[in-house]
C-alpha positions, 0 to 999 in steps of 0.5 A, a space after each residue: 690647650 684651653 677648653 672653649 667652654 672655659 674660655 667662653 665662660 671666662 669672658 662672659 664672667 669678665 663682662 659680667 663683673 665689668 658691668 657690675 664694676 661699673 654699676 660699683 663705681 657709678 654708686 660710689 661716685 654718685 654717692 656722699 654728702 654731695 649726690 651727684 645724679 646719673 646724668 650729672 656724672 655721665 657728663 662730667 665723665 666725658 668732659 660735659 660736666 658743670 664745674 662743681 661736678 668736675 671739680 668734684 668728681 676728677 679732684 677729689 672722688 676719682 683718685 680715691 676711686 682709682 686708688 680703690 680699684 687699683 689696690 683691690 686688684 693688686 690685693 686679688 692678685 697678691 693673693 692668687 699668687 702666694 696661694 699659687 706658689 705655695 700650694 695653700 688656699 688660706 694664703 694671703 698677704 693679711 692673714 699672713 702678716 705680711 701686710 702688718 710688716 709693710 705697716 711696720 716698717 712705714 711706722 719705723 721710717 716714720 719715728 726715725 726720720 720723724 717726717 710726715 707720709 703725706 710729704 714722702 708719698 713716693 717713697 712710702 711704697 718702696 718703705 712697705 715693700 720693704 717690710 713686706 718682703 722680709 716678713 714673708 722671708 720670715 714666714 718662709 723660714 720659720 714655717 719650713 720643715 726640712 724633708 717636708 717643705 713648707 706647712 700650709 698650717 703652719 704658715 697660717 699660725 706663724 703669719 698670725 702671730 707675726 701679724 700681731 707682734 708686728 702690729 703690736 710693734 706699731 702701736 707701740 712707737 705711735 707714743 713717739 709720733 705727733 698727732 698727725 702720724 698718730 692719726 695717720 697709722 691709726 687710720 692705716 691699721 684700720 684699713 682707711 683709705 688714705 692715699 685719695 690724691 693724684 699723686 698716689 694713683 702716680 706713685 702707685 700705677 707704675 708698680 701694677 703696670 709692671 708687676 701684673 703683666 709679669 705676673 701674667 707672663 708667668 701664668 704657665 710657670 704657675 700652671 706647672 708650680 701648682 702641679 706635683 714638685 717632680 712634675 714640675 722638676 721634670 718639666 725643667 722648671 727651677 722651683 727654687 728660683 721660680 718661687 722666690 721671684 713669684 713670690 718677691 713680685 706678689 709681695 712687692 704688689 701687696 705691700 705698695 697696695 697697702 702703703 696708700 690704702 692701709 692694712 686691709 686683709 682678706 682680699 686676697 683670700 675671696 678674689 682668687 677662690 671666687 675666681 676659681 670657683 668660676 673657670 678653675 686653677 688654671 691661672 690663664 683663665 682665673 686670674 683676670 677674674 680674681 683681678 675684676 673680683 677683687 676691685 669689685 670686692 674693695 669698692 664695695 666695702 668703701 662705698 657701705 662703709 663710707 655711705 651705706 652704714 647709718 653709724 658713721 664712716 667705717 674704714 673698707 678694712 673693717 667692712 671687708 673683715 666681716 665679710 671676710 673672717 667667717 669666709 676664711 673660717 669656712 674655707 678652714 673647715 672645708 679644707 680641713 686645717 682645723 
């Protein structure tokens, strides 16, 4: 039974951050080398615009928005998840390596098949996820102590490392590419947004169309997980199986998020913490927040750095590991893994 205090407070943090989503993508929109005004969009939005503002605004600024926004929550959600199932508040996706393993293997696909990603849009995710789920698998295992389960710390540094081989790796095979793949994956480890077309928001919608509302479904399953083991167990839940299948679906979520908007980490990390620090762990009442949080969280940090910054274009990836580092170093310290 959910408190009504805690379901009131939900709903009004989720039409706060509603607003303050809308207000991010109306900036965001509106901004650029071609500002268009408020009443402009507002037209445009409903069908009323001119046709340089609809060429404009539904060609080419509303899928990258769509983009953003999508992957941004997918990034949140991965995250709540991972954080979730394995009981430590520093997992998350980038931090673990997991997204460098999705890069990784759309880098390998590349050199092997010496194709162009623009022409293998709809593949490219099922490549990242691929990637991406047997990096986590090797976290998991090198990470694992027998009688002691999984170290929270551990994960961490091993995540770290991989990160870096992994990423490492790719630069490497980028002396085989051609200029454009060079450009392309260059782009993609700084976490530039790339996939701004409609046939990215198609590749892309089905995966979180399916997964977060099976991510949704679960909640309960991950109230119980997040509790002692032989609670859980007593309750008759498999955590074996249940974690595998939370785990696959997160890291599937993750991988086709950055498949189209690079590596970018940290997300994963703010979303469900701030989320938390709103309505608490239960999943049924943080987890749409940590989605809000973390569409809001992605179309600021493109907005700043495509159009805010006087030093040029800076990738969202960048802008958000500002942020995002010092946040991570101090939940570290707060929650003594250093």
């Amino acid at each position: 039974m959910i408190d009504s205090k805690l379901k009131r407070k939900q709903i009004i943090v989720c039409l706060v951050l509603t607003v303050l989503l809308f207000l991010a993508v109306t900036w965001s929109i509106t901004s650029g080398e071609y500002k268009m005004d408020l009443s402009a969009y507002l037209k445009t939005l409903i069908g009323q615009g001119e046709f340089k503002d609809n060429l404009i605004l539904m060609e080419f600024r509303m899928p990258r928005m769509l983009i953003t926004l999508l992957a941004g929550m997918a990034l949140s959600m991965s995250g709540a998840i991972i954080q979730s199932i394995t009981k430590n508040p520093l997992a998350e996706s980038g931090i673990l390596g997991i997204n460098a393993g999705g890069g990784f293997a759309i880098a390998v696909f590349i050199v092997i098949g010496q194709v162009n990603p623009n022409t293998f849009i709809y593949v490219l995710p099922l490549i990242s996820a691929a990637g991406g789920i047997l990096t986590a698998l090797l976290i998991f295992l090198f990470s694992y102590n027998k009688g002691k389960g999984i170290s929270p710390v551990n994960m961490v540094l091993i995540g770290v490392g991989l990160s870096a081989a992994l990423s490492g790796g790719s630069i490497t095979m980028m002396r085989k590419f051609n200029e454009d793949q060079a450009e392309f994956i260059a782009a993609w480890m700084a976490g530039n947004i790339w996939g701004d077309e409609w046939p990215f928001v198609l590749a892309f919608l089905p995966w979180i169309l399916i997964i977060i509302p099976f991510l949704f479904f679960k909640s309960n399953s991950l109230n119980i997980i997040n509790t002692n083991d032989q609670t859980a167990k007593s309750l008759g839940v498999n955590l074996d199986k249940e974690r595998l299948i939370l785990l696959i679906a997160s890291v599937i979520l993750s991988s086709v998020a950055v498949a189209v908007v690079g590596s970018i980490g940290f997300i994963g990390l703010m979303g469900p913490h701030i989320a938390k620090s709103f309505v608490g762990p239960r999943h049924q009442l943080f987890l749409p927040i940590a989605l809000l949080t973390g569409a809001f969280l992605l179309v600021v940090a493109d907005t700043v750095g495509q159009t805010v910054l006087p030093i040029g274009t800076i990738p969202a990836g960048i802008v958000v590991a500002i942020i995002g580092a010092p946040y991570f170093l101090y939940l570290m310290y707060k929650t003594n893994a250093v």
